[in-house]
N, C-alpha and C positions, 0 to 999 in steps of 0.2 A: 515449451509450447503447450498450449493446453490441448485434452486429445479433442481431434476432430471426427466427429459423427456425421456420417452422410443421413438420407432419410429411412436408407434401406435398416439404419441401427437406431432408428426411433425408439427402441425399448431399452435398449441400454444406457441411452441420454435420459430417457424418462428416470431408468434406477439409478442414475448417477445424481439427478435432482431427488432422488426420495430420500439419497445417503446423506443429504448434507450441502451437496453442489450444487455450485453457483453454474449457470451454463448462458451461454451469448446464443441464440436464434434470430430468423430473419422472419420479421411483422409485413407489414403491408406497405411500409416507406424507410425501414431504415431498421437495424441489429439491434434487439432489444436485450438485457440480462435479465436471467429470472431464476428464480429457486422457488424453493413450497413456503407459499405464504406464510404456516403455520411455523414454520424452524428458523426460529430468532436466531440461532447462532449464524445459518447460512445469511437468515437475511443483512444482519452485522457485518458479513464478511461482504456481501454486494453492497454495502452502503460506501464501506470503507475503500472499496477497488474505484467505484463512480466519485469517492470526497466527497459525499452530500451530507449535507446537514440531515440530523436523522429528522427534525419537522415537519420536512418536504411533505413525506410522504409518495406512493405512488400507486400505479393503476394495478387492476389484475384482468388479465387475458384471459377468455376459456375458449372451448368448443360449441359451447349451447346454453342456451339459456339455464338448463337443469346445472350446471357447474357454477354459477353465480344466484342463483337463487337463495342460497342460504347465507348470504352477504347483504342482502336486503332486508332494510326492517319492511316488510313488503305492508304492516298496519299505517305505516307512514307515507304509504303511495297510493293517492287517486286508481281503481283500474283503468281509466282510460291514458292516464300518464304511461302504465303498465303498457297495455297494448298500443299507442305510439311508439313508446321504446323499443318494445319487441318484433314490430315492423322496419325497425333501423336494422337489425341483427338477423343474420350476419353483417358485418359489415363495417366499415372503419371509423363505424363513429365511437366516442367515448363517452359514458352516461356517469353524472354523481347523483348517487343516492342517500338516501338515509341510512345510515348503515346499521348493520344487528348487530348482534352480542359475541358469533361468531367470527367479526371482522378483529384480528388480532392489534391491541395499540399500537404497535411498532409498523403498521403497511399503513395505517390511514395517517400517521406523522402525528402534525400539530389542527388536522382537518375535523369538522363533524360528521364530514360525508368520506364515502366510499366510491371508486372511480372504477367504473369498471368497462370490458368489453370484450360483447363475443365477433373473434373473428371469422369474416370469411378469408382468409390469407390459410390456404390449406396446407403448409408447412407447420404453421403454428397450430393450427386447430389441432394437426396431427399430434403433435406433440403433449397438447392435453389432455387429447382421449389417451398417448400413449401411460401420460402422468396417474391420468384417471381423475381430473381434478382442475381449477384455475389453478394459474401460477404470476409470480409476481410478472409484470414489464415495464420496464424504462429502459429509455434508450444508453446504449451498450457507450459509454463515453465518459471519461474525466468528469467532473462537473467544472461546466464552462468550457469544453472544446464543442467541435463538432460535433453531430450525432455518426456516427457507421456505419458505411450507407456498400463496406465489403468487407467479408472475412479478415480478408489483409491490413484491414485498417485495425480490426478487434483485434488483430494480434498485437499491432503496432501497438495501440492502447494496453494491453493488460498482459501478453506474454503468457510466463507459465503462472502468474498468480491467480489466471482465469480457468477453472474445472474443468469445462469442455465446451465447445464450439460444436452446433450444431449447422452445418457447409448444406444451406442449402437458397434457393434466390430467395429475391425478395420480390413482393408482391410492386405493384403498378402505382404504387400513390406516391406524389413527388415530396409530401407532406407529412409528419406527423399526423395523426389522426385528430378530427375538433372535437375538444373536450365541451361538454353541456353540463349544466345543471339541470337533472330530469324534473324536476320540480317548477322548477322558474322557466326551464328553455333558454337560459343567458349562457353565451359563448365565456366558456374562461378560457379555452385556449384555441385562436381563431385558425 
């Protein structure tokens, strides 16, 4: 079984994602996995547990805007794009942007953009300030089953090949969060 961290050990889940660990946390609609964007090995190891093609690609979680900032080519965004967006956040929406130089190739896939969002689902927020950082999210599941929408289920899914579980609820949305392109405002994922 993978260990489970309640919210009271928010720092030790954090050091368990800066060691290398892959960890399952509860988002705003369903159990997402995530590690530090920047550690290709972890990220390889969450690709391989979800079976995803590595071209997907996927989104990154933070606490605030300051943790996703430096993932934006921000010379590539209009400011009033900017402050639309930043009037979403907190909050379950998800933004693609143009992404910098410090968006590592292996988290944007086969994309030109970068997906990003700050939540207000305060487990997870927590869990970024604990990291001190965004951290990867996609939902915590095989590719192709369900998303995991209980602990019980991430365990059914992944066992002990998953680092740790972070047991705490899950925020109010019956839905994945809707992905946008902040540029254009077209729904890619409704």
């Amino acid at each position: 079984m993978a260990k489970r961290f309640t919210l009271a050990e928010l720092d030790a889940a954090a050091a368990l994602l800066r060691q290398g660990g892959v960890l399952a946390y509860p988002t705003e609609a369903v159990f997402g996995l995530g590690c530090d964007p920047h550690d290709r090995v972890a990220f390889e190891r969450l690709f391989a547990l979800k079976q995803r093609p590595p071209t997907q690609g996927v989104l990154l979680i933070a606490a605030d805007f300051a943790q996703v900032e430096r993932y934006i080519d921000l010379a590539a965004v209009p400011a009033e794009v900017l402050t639309q967006v930043q009037a979403s956040w907190p909050g379950p929406y998800t933004w693609i942007f143009p992404r910098s130089s410090d968006v590592p190739a292996w988290v944007a896939g086969a994309h030109a953009g970068i997906a990003l969002r700050v939540t207000a689902h305060e487990p997870a927020a927590a869990l970024c300030r604990a990291f001190g950082g965004a951290l990867v999210s996609t939902s915590a599941n095989p590719h192709g089953e369900p998303s995991a929408r209980s602990a019980a289920t991430v365990e059914s899914y992944f066992g002990a090949a998953l680092d740790g579980l972070l047991d705490a609820p899950l925020g109010d949305q019956q839905r994945p969060s809707v992905i946008r392109d902040a540029l254009s405002g077209a729904i890619i994922r409704g």
